[in-house]
N, C-alpha and C positions, 0 to 999 in steps of 0.2 A: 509561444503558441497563444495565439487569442482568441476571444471570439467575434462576433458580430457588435458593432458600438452600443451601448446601453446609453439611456439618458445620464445627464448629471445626479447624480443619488448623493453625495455629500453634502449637500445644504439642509436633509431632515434635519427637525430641532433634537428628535432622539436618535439620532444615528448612532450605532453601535457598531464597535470593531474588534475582533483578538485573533487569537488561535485556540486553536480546535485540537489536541491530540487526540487520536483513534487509537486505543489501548485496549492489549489485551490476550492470552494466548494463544499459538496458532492456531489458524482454520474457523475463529470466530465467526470470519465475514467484515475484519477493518475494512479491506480495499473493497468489498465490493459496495461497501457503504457508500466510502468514498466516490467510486465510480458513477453511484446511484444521485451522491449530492449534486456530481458536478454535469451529470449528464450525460460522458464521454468516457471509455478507458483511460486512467492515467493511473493508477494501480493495476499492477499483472496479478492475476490469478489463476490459482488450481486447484487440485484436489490434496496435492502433499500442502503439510504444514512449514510454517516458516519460507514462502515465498519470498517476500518482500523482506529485502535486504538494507534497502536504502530510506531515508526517508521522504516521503514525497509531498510537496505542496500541492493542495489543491483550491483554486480563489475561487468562491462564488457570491456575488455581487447581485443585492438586490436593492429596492428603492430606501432601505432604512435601516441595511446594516451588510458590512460584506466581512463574510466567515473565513476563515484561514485553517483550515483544515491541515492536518497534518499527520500524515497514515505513518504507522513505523514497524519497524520487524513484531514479530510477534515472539514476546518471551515466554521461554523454553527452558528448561530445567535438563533436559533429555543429552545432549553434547556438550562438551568443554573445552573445548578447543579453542583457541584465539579468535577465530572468525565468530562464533558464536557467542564467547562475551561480550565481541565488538557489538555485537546486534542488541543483546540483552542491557547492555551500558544506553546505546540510539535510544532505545525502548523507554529505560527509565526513564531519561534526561528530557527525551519528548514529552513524558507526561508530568515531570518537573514543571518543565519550565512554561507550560499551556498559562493559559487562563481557563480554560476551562478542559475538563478530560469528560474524554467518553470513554469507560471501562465496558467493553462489549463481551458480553459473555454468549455462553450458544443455548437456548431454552431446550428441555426443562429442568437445566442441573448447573451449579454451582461446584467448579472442579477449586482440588487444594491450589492447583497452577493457578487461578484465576484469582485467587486469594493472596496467594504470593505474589502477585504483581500489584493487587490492592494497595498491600502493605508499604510497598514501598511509593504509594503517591503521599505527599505532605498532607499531614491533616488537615490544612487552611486554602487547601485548592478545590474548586467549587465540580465536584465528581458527579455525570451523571449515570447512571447503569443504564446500558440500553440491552435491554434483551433482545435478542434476533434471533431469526429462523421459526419467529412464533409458527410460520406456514407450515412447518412439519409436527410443529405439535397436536397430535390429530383427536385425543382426550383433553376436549378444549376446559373441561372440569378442574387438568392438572393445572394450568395458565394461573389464577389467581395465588393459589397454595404457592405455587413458585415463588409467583410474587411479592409474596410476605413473608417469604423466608428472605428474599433476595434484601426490604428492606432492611431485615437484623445487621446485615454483614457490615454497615458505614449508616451514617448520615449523609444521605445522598441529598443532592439538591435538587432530583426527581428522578425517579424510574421510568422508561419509556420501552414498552414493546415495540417492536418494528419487524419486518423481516425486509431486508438489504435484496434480497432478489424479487421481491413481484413490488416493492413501492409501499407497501403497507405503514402508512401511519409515520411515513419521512417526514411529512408535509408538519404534521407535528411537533416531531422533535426538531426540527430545525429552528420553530417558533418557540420549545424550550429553551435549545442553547442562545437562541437571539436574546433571549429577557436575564439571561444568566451572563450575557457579554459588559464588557464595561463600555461605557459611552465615549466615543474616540470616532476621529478622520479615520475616510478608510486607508491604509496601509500600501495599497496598490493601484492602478489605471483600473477602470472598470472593466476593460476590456482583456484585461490580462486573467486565466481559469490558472497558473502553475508559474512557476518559478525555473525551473526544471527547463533544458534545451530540446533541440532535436537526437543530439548524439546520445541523452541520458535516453531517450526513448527508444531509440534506434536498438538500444545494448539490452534492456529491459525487455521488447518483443521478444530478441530472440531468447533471451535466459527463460521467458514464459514457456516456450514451445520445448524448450528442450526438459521443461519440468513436468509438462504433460508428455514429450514423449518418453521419454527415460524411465529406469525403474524406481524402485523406491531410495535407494541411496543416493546413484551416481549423481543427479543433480546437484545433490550438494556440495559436489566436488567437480562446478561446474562452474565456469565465471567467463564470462562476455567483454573486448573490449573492443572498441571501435579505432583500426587502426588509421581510417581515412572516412571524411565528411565532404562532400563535393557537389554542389550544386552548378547543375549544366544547364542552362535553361530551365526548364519545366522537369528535369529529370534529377534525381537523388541521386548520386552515387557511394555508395555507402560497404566500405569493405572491414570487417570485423573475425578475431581470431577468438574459438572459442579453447579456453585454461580448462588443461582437467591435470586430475592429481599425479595420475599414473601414466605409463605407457599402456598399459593393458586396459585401460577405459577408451585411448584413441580409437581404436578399432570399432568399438560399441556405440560411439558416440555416431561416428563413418556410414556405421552398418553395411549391410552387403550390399558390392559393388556401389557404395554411396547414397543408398538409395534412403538410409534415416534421414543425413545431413544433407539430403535434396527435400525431404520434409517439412524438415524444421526449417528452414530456408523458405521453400515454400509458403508456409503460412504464415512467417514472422513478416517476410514480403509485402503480404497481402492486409495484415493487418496496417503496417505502416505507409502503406499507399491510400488507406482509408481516414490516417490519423495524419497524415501530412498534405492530404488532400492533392495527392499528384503521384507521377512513376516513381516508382524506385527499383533500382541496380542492386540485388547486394551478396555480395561473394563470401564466402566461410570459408572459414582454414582452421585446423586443429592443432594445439601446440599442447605439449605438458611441463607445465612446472612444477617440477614433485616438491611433497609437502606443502603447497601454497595458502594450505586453510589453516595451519600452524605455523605460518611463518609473519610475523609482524613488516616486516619491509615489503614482502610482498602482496600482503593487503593493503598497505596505502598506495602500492600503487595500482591497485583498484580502485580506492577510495575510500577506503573506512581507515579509521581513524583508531 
């Protein structure tokens, strides 16, 4: 997926390059940061926590340094199950192995969870707290006190409010993490925003729509593959089965007379005719593999590790 050609940008004398993880409890607002950095959906979002499963690159390439962002599940304390160490393992190891972390937290509180993912980033990795959602904090009085609690928690290499859904003060911290980057070619074509195919996007749409439509559990025992990728000319064809745990979630998932899984179908559709910039085809089918989210063989062949 690219975008439009940019000039040559790697000949700056300070050109700067790394990665970026987006760290930090569900429901923060990583992806939608993300989304915000790069311009485009490439992070799914919702309202339930621990959306984002996978980790996602995001490139954004400007004249004097291109970021490497990199959004990861959100750790969670709450399940224990296989699939969700595998996420909270993605989690740490993303903010390992960064050059630089964003620990995003949600203004105006400091949760234990958000502490426990702290802890586990090295002392020697250059951390910045981004607070978000300043937009909802409407006792603009409480913003600063926050703030100077938030600096106790670490030696951050800066604290930055933002709020990830109206743009508020992006423009800044991304001039933060540029001056926090180490000096380096960039990493990728200028024109390249992800790493990531059409088929990871393809699978990702629909896991989004079935997270907004679904209740509060069943999505988690909800997993998307793509069983065929087929390009016809100008047209996608894209046919994908969606995993649930049980027999008695197929039906739910179906709804009456079909009419959810024309839905979710629906909109996931719609969204990836706008994100591949042409038609797409694409067919649902419901299968169950019991126990899947405790089973180790059957997560890798999902993809986690």
């Amino acid at each position: 997926m690219t975008t439009p050609e940019k000039p040559a940008t790697t000949a700056a004398v300070d050109f700067r390059c790394g990665t970026v993880s987006i760290t930090g409890r569900p429901n923060t607002g990583k992806s939608s940061l993300l989304n915000r950095f790069i311009g485009q959906k490439l992070s799914i979002v919702s309202r339930k926590a621990q959306t984002t499963r996978h980790l996602v690159r995001g490139i954004l390439t400007a004249p004097d340094c291109q970021y490497v962002f990199v959004d990861s599940p959100g750790f969670q304390t709450r399940h224990d199950n296989v699939l969700n160490k595998s996420l909270n393992r993605r989690a740490t190891e993303a903010a390992r192995d960064a050059d630089v972390v964003l620990w995003v937290i949600e203004s105006p509180k400091v949760y234990e969870a958000d502490r426990a993912l702290l802890a586990r980033i090295p002392a020697g990795r250059k951390v910045i707290a981004v607070a978000n959602k300043v937009d909802l904090v409407k006792e603009r009085e409480r913003l600063l006190p926050f703030l100077e609690r938030v600096a106790k928690e670490r030696a951050f290499h800066a604290i930055v409010p933002v709020s990830a859904k109206s743009g508020k003060n992006a423009q800044e911290l991304l001039r933060v993490i540029r001056n926090a980057l180490p000096r380096a070619e960039a990493m990728y074509p200028e024109d390249q925003i992800t790493d990531r195919d059409e088929r990871f996007f393809a699978s990702e749409l629909v896991r989004e729509k079935l997270f907004r439509e679904l209740g509060d559990e069943l999505p988690y025992s909800c997993e998307v593959a793509i069983d065929s990728f087929k390009e016809e000319g100008a047209l996608r064809r894209i046919e994908a089965t969606i995993w649930v745990d049980r027999e008695s979630h197929k039906p739910i998932v179906i709804g009456d007379k079909g009419e959810r899984l024309k839905r979710v179908g629906t909109a996931a559709r719609k969204d990836m005719e706008q994100l591949f910039d042409g038609k797409v085809y694409l067919g649902l089918w419901v299968k169950v593999k019991r126990g899947w989210t405790d089973d180790a063989r059957a997560l890798r062949t999902f993809g986690y590790s």
